[in-house]
N, C-alpha and C positions, 0 to 999 in steps of 0.2 A: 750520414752520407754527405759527403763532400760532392758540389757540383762546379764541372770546369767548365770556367768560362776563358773561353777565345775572344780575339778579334773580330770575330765573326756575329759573336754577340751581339757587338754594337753596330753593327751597320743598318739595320734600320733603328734607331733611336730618333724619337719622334719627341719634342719638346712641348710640354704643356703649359708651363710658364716661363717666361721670360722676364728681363727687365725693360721696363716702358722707359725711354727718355724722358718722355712728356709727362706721364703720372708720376713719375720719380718712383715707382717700386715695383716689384713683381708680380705680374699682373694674368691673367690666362690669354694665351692663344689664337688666333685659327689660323689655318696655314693655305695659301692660297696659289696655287699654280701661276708665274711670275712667267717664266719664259720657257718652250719646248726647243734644248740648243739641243746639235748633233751628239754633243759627248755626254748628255743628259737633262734631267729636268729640273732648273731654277726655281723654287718658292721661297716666297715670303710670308713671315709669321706677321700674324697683324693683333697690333695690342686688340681685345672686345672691347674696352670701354670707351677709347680716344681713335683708334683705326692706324696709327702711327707704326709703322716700321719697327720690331723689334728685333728684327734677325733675318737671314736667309740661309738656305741648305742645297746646295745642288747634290740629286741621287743620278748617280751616272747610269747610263743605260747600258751597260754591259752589253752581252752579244743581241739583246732583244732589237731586232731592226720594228719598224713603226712606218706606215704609210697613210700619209695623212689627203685626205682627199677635199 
């Protein structure tokens, strides 16, 4: 059995390892809510063992409105 995959597939793809600048290799993860902008939400993946920046991902918010009090 053949399974199709879309584009659709990947839109949540969630990253468990990245490349660490600092450690020089690939290292795990955690991903941290960066900024709540209007066209969606900004995180940042942060190396666990140095805390250094290894990436960002903004997930757009689609039709989901949000009222933040």
């Amino acid at each position: 059995m053949k399974r199709r995959v879309t584009q659709n597939s990947f839109d949540e793809l969630e990253a468990a390892e990245l490349f660490c600048p600092k450690c020089r290799r690939a290292v795990p993860v955690r991903k941290k809510l960066l900024l709540a902008l209007p066209e969606g939400d900004k995180y940042d993946y942060l190396c666990v063992y140095c805390g250094t920046s290894a990436g960002t991902k903004t997930v757009s918010a689609g039709d989901t409105r949000r009222i933040i009090l």
